[in-house]
C-alpha atoms as one frame of an Amber mdcrd trajectory, in Angstrom:
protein
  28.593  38.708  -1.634  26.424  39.598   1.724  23.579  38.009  -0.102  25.421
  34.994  -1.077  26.406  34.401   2.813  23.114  35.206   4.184  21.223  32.767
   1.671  23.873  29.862   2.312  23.113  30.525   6.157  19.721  30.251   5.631
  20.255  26.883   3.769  22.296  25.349   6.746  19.768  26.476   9.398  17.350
  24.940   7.026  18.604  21.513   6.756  18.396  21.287  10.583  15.401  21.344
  10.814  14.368  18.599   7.992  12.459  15.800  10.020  14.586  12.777   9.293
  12.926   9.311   9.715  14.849   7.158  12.162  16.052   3.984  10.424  14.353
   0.394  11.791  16.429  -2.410  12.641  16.387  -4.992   9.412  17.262  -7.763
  12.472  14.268  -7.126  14.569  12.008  -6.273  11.780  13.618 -10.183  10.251
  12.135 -11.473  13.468   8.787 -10.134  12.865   8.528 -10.453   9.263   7.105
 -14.519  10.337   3.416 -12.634   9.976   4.520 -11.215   6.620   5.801 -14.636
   4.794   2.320 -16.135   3.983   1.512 -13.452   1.485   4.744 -11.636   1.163
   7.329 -14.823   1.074  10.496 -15.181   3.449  12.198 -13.407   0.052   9.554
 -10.143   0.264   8.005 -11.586  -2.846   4.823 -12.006  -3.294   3.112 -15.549
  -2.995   0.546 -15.243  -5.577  -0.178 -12.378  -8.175  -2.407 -10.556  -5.588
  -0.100 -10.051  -2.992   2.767  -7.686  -3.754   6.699  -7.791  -4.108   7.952
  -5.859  -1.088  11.864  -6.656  -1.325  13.278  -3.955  -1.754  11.356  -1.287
  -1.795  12.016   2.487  -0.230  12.234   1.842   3.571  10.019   5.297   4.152
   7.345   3.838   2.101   7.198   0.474   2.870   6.828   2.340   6.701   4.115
   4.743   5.602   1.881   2.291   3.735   2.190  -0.652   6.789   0.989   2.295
   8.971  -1.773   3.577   6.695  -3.147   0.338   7.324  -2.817  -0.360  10.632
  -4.655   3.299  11.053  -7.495   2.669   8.535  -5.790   5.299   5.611  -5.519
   3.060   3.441  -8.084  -0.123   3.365  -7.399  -4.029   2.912  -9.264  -6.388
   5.361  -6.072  -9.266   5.421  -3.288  -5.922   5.616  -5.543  -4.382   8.307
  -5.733  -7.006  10.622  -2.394  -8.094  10.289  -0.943  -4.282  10.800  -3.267
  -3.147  13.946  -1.146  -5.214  16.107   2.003  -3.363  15.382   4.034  -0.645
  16.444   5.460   1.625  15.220   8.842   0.425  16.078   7.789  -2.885  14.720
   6.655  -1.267  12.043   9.904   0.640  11.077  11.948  -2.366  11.766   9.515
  -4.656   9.252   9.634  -1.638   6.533  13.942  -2.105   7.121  14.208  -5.440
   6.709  11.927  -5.703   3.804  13.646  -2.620   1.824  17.559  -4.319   2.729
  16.418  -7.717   0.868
């Protein structure tokens, strides 16, 4: 039982210390989504079969890819230049509004 207790401690003391992503604002990132709607549509789907359907998707991702590009991880000359401008508040609030449509 002593075990039991001790390991269920450990488990709370655990999930206090998970990094939790802090949520954009979907109104904000609405705002700023005017540079996104050429390729990405007002809808977050894409405008031609190159350019990809982004409504929708996981809010963490849609985050970590936007920033992958504005750092040079991950490498598209039209996503690049359109991402180096942002922050990474913009960039949170863009990856909310996209993921609530």
């Amino acid at each position: 039982m002593k075990k039991i207790i001790t390991y269920s401690a450990l488990a709370i003391m655990g999930l206090g210390m998970v990094n939790v992503a802090q949520a954009g604002d979907a109104a904000a990132g609405k705002v700023k989504s005017a540079i996104c709607i050429a390729c990405h549509g007002a809808d977050g789907i894409g405008t031609t079969n190159m350019n990809p359907n982004i409504a929708g998707q996981k809010e963490a991702y849609l985050a970590k890819s936007i920033k992958a590009y504005r750092d040079g991880v991950r490498n598209d000359p039209m996503m690049g230049a359109m991402a180096k401008p942002l922050s990474d508040a913009d960039i949170d609030n863009l990856a909310a509004y996209f993921s609530s449509l």
